[in-house]
C-alpha positions as a Markdown table, in Angstrom:
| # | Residue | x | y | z |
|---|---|---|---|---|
| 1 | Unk | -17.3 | -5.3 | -3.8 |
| 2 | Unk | -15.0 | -2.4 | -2.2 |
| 3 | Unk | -11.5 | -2.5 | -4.3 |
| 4 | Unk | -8.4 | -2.9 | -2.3 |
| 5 | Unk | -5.8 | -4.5 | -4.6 |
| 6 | Unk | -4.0 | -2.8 | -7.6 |
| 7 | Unk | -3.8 | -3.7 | -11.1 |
| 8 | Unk | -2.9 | -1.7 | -14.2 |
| 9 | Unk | -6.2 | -0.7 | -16.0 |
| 10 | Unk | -4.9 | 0.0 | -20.4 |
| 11 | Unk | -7.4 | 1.8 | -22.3 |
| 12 | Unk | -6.8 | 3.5 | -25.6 |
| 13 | Unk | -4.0 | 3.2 | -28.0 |
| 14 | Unk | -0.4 | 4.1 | -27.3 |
| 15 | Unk | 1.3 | 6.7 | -29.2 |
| 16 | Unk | 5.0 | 7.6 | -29.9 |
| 17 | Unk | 4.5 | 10.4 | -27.5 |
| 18 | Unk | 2.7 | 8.6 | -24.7 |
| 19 | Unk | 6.4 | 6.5 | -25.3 |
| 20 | Unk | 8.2 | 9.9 | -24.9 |
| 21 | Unk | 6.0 | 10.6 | -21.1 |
| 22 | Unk | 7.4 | 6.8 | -20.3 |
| 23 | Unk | 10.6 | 7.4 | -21.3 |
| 24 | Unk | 11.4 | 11.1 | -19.7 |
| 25 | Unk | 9.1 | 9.0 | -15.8 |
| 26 | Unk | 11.8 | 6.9 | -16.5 |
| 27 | Unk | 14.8 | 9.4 | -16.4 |
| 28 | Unk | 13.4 | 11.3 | -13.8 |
| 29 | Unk | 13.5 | 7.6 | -11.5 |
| 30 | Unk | 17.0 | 6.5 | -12.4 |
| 31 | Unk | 17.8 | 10.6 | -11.7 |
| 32 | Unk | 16.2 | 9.8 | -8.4 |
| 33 | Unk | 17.8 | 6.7 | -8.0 |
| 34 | Unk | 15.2 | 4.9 | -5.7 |
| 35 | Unk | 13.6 | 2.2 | -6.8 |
| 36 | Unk | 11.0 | -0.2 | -4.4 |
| 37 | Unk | 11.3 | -4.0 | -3.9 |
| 38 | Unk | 8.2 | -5.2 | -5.8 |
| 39 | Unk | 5.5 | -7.3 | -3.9 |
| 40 | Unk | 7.0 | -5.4 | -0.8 |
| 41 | Unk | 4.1 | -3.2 | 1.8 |
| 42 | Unk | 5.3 | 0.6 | 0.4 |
| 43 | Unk | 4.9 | 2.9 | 2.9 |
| 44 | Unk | 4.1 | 7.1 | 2.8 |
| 45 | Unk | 3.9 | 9.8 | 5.5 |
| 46 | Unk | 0.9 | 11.7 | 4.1 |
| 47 | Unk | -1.0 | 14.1 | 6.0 |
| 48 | Unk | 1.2 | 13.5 | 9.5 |
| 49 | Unk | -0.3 | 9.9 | 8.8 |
| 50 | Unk | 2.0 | 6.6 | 7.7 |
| 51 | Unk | 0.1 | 5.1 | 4.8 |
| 52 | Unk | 0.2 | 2.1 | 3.3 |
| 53 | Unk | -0.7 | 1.4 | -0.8 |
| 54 | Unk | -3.4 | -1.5 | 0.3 |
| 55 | Unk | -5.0 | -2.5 | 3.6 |
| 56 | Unk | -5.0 | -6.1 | 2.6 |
| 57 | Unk | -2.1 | -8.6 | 1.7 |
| 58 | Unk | -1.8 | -12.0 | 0.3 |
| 59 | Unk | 0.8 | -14.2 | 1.6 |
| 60 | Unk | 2.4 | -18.0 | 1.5 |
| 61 | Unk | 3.4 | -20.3 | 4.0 |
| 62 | Unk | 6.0 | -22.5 | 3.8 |
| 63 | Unk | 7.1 | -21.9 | 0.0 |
| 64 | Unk | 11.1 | -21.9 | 1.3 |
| 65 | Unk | 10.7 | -22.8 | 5.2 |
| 66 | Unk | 8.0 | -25.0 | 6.3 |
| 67 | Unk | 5.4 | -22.8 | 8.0 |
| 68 | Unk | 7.3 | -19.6 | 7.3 |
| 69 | Unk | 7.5 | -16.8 | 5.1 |
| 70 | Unk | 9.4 | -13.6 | 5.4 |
| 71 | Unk | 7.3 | -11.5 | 2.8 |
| 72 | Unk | 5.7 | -9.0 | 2.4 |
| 73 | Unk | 8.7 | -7.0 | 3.3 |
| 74 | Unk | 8.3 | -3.4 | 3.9 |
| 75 | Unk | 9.5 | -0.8 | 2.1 |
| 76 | Unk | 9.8 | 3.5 | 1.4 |
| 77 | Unk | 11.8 | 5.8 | -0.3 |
| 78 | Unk | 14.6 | 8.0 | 1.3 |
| 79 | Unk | 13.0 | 11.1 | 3.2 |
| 80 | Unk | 10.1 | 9.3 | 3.7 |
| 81 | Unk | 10.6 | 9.2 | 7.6 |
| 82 | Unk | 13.1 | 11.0 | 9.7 |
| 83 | Unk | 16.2 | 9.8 | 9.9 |
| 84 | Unk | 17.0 | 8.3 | 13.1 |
| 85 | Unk | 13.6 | 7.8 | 13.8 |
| 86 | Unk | 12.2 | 4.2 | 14.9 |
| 87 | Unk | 9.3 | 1.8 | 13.2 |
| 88 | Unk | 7.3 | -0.6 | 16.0 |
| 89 | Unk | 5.0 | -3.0 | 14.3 |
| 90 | Unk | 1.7 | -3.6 | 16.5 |
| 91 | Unk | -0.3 | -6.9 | 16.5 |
| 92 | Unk | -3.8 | -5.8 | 17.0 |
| 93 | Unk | -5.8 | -8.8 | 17.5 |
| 94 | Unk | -5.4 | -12.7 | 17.9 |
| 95 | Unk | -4.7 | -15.0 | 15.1 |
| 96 | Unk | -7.9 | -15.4 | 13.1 |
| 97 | Unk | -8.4 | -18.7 | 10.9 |
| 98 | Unk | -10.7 | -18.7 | 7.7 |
| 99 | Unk | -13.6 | -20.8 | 8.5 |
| 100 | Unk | -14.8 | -21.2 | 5.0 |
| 101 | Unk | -17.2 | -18.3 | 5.7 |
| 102 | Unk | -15.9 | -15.3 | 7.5 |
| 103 | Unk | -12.9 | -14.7 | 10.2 |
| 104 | Unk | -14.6 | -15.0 | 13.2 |
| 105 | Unk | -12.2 | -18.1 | 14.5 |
| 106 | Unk | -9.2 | -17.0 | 16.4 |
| 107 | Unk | -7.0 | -19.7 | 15.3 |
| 108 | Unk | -5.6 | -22.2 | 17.8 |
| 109 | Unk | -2.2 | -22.0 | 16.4 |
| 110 | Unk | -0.3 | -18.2 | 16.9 |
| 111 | Unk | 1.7 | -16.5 | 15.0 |
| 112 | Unk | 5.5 | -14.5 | 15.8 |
| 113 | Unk | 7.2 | -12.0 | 14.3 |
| 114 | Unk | 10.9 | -12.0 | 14.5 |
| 115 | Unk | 13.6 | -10.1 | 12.8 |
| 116 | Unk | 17.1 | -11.9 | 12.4 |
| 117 | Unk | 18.2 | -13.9 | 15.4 |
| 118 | Unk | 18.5 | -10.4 | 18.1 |
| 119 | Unk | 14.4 | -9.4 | 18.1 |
| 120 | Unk | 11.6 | -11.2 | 18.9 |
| 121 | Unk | 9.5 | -13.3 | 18.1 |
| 122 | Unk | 6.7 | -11.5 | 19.4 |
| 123 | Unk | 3.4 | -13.4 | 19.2 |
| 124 | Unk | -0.1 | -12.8 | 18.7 |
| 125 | Unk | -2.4 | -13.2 | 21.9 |
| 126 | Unk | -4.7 | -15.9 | 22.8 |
| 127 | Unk | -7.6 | -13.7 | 23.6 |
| 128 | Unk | -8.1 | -10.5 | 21.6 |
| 129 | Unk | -5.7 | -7.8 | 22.3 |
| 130 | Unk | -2.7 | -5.6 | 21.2 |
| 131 | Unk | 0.6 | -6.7 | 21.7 |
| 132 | Unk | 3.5 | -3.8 | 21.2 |
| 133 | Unk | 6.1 | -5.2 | 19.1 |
| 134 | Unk | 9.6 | -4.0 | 18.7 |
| 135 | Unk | 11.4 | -1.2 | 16.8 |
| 136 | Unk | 13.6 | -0.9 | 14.1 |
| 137 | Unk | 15.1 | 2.1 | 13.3 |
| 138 | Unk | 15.0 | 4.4 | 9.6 |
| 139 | Unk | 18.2 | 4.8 | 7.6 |
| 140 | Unk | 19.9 | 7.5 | 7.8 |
| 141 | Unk | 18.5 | 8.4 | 4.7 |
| 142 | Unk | 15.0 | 8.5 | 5.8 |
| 143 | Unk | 13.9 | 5.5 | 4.1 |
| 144 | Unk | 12.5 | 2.2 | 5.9 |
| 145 | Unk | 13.2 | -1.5 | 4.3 |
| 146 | Unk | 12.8 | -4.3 | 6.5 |
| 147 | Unk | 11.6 | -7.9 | 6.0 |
| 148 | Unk | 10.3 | -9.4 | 9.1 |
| 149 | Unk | 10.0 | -13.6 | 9.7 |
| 150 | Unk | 6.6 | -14.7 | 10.3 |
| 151 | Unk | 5.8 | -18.2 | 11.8 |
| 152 | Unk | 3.3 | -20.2 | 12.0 |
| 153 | Unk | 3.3 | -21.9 | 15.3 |
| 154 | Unk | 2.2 | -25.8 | 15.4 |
| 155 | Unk | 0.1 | -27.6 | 14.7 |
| 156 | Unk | 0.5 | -25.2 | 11.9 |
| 157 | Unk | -2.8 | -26.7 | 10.3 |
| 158 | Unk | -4.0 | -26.5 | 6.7 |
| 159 | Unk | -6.0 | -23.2 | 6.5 |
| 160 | Unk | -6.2 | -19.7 | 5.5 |
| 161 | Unk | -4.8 | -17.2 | 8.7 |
| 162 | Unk | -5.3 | -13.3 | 8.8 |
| 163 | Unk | -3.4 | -11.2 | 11.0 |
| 164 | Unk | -3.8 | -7.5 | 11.3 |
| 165 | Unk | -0.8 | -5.0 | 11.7 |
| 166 | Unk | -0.3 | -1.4 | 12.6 |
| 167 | Unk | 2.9 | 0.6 | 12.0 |
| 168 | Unk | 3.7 | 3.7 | 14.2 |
| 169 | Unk | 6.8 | 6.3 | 14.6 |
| 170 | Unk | 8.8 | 7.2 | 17.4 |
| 171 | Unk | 8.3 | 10.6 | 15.4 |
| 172 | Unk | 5.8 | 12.2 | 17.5 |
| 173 | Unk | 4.6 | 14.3 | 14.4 |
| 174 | Unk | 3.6 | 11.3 | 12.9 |
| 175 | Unk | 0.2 | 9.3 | 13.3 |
| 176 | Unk | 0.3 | 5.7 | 13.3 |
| 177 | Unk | -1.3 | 3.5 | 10.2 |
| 178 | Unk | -4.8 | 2.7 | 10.1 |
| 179 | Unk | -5.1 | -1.1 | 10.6 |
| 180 | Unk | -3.7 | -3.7 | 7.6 |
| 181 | Unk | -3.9 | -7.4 | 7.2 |
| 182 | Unk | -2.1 | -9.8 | 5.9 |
| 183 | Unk | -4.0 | -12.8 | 4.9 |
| 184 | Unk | -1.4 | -16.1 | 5.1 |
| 185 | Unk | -2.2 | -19.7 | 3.3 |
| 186 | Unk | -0.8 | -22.6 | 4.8 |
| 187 | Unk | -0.8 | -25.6 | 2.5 |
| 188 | Unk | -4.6 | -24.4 | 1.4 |
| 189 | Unk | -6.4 | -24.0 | -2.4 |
| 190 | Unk | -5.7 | -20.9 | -4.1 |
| 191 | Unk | -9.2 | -20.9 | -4.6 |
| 192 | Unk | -9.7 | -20.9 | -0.6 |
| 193 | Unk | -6.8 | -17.9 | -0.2 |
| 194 | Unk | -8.9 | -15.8 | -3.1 |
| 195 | Unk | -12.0 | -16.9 | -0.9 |
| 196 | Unk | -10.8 | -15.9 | 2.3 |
| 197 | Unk | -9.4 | -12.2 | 0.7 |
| 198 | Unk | -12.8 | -11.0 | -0.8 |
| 199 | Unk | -14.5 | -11.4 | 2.5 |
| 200 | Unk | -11.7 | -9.5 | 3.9 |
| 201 | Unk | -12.4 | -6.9 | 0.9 |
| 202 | Unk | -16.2 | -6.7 | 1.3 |
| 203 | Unk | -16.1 | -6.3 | 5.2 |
| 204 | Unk | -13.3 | -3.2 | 5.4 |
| 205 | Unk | -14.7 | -0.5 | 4.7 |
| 206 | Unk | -11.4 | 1.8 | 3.2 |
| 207 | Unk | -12.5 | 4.0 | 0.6 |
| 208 | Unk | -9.7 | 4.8 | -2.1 |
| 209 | Unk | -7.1 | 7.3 | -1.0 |
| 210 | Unk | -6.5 | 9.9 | -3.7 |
| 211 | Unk | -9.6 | 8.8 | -5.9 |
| 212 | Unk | -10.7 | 12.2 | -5.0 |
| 213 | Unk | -13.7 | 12.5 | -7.6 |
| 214 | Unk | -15.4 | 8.7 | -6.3 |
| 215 | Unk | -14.7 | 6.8 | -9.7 |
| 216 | Unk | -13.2 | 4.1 | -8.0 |
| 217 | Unk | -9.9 | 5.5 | -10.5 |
| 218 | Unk | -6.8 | 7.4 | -8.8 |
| 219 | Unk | -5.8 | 9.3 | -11.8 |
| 220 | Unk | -5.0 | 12.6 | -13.4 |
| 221 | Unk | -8.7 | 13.4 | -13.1 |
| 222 | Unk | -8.1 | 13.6 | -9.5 |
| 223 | Unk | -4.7 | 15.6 | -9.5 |
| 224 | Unk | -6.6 | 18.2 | -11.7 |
| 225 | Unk | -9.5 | 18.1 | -9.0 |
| 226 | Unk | -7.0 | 18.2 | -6.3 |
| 227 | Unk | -5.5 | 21.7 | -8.2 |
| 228 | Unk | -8.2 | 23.5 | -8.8 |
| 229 | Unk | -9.4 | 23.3 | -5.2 |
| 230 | Unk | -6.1 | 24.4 | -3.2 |
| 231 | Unk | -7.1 | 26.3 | 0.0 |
| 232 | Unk | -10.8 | 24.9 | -0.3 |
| 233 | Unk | -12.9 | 23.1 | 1.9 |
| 234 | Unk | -11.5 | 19.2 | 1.8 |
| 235 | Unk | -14.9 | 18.0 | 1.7 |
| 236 | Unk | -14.6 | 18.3 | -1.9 |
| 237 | Unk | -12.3 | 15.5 | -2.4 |
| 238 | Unk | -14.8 | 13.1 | -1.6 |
| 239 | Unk | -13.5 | 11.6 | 2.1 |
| 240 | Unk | -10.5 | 10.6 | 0.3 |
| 241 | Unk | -7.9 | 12.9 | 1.4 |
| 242 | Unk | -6.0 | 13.9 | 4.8 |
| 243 | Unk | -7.9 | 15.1 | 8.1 |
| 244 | Unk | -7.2 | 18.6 | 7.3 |
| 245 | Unk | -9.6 | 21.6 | 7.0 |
| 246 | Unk | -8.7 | 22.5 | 3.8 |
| 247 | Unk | -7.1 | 21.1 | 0.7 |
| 248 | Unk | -3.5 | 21.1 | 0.9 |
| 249 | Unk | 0.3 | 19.8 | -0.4 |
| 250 | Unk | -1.1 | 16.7 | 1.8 |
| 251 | Unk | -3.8 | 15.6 | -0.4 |
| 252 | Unk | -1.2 | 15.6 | -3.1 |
| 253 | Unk | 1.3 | 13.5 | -1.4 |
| 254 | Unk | -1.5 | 10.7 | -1.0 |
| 255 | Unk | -2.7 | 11.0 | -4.6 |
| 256 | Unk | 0.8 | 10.7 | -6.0 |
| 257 | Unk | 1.3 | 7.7 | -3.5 |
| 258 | Unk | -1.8 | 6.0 | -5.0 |
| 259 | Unk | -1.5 | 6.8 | -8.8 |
| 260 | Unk | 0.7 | 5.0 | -11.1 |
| 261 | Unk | 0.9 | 5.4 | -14.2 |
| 262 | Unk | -0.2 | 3.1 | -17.5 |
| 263 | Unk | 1.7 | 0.0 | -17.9 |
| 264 | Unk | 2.7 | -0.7 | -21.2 |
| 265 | Unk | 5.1 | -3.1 | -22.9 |
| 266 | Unk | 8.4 | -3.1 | -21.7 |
| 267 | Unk | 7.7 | 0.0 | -19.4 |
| 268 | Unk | 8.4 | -0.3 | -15.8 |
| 269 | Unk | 5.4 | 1.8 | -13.5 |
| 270 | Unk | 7.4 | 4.6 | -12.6 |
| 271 | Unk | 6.3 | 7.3 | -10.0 |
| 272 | Unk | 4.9 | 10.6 | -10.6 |
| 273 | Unk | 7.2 | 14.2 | -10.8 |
| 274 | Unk | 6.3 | 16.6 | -8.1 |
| 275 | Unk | 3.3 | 19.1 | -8.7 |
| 276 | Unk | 3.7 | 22.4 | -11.4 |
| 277 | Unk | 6.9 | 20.5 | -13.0 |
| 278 | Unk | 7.6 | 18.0 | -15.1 |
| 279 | Unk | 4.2 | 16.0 | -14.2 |
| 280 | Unk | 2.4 | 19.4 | -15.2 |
| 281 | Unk | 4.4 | 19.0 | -19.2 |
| 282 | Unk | 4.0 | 15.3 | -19.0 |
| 283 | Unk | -0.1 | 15.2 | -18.6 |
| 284 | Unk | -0.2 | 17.7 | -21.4 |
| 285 | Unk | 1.5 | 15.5 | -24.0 |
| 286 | Unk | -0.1 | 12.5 | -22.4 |
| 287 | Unk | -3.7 | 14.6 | -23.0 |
| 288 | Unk | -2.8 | 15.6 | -26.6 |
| 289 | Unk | -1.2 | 12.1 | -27.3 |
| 290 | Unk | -4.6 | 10.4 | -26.4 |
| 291 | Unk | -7.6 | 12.9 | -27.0 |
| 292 | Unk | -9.0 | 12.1 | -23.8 |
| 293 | Unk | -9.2 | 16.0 | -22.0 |
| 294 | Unk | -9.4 | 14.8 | -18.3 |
| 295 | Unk | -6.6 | 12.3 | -18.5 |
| 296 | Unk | -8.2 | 8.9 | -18.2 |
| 297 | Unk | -5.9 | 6.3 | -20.0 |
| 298 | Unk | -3.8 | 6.2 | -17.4 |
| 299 | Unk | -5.6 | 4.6 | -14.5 |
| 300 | Unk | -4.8 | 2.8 | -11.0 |
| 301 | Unk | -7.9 | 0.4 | -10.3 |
| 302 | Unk | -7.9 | -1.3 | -7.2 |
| 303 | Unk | -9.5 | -4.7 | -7.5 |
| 304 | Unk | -9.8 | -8.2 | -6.4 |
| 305 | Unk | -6.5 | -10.4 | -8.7 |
């Protein structure tokens, strides 16, 4: 079974100073002051490339509107994308309904994507295809929030819908997302919706970006990887990285956009210090702290939840 989603892996025992790496992540955030809407799609621009952290999202129906949901949202930091620039969504296929054994249905019902009362909808077509949606542009800050509505048009039937995305820029300089789904339940079993998601892990083939050494891990193991092979041929980080010819600051970026650090009692998952600063201090009291020399207890494992 491929892993898409994320969960916090904890292995070995949590020192005072693992505390103090926690504690100075955490005053290097609120420094930052940036902070993302959990449960929200993050978004990166990582080798020329908008990334998302998954390829597959869960979602509800209905749980405030009746055949409607307006999550996940999307979200990025500030610098992220240029400001100014525009976001279009791209519906890339029809409405597909879970038919208790793979996707192959396309759904009789559609679904729209609007966003307040001025765009849209925009709906998914009858016959597989790509529909262009609209654009909304970046803050002027860089960064990208937005919450679309999605709705489930009638007869809005019991059932388990998936609906596959892309995001692109008005950025030239900036490739497009690979393909993401969301996968919607209307009124179904959670056991159905969990169903319906592991066939959607087992048949998308993604690979882990960042996990550059193949242990289905993104951690430090893979930033000290990642180091030692600047200027190198890329094919040493396993398939995981950017499109470029060698290894680069690229590679980083998508590491640090997949890694998160151990999640421990009352500590937040923070994000990670740029390279040869205060990450570089941080790994060596989190190495010393543990006794593990490549860095393992802290772990981002993307599985089935």
């Amino acid at each position: 079974m491929k892993n898409l989603f994320p969960t916090i892996r904890k292995t070995g025992e949590i020192s005072c100073a693992i505390c103090l790496v926690f504690s100075l992540l955490s005053l290097a955030d609120n420094a930052q002051g940036q902070d993302l809407h959990s449960g929200d799609i993050e978004l990166q621009v990582a080798g020329g490339q908008i990334v998302t952290n998954r390829q597959i999202y869960a979602a509800e129906l209905g749980e405030i509107i009746p055949n409607e949901v307006d999550e996940p949202g999307f979200d990025s930091f500030a610098e992220t994308f240029s400001p100014g620039s525009k976001i279009r969504f791209s519906m890339l296929d029809s409405l597909r309904e879970w038919n208790g054994a793979d996707f192959e249905t396309i759904a009789e019902e559609t679904m729209s994507m609007s966003f307040g009362r001025s765009l849209g909808p925009v709906t998914t077509p009858q016959q597989p295809g790509v529909v262009a949606g609209f654009e909304l542009p970046t803050s002027s800050d860089g960064a990208w929030h937005r919450h679309y509505d999605f709705v489930l048009s009638a007869p809005a039937s019991t059932g388990i819908y998936l609906l596959q995305l892309e995001l692109s820029s008005s950025d030239g300089l900036v490739d497009a997302t690979d393909p993401f789904f969301i996968v919607f339940n209307q009124n179904d079993t959670q056991l159905n919706h969990g169903a319906a998601i592991e066939y959607a892990e087992l048949q998308i083939d993604t690979g882990m970006p960042g996990d550059f050494n193949q242990d289905n891990f993104v951690d430090a193991a893979d930033y000290t990887l990642w180091q030692d092979n600047r200027g190198l041929d890329i094919a040493i980080l396993g398939g995981n990285a950017s499109p470029g010819p060698v290894v680069s600051n690229a590679d980083y970026a998508i590491w640090k956009q997949f890694f998160q650090t151990l999640e421990t009692e009352n500590v937040s998952t923070h994000s990670v210090p740029e390279p040869n600063s205060l990450l570089t201090a941080l790994t060596g009291l989190l190495l010393l702290a543990t006794g593990h020399p490549q860095g393992r207890s802290r772990r981002r494992r993307m599985m089935i939840t």
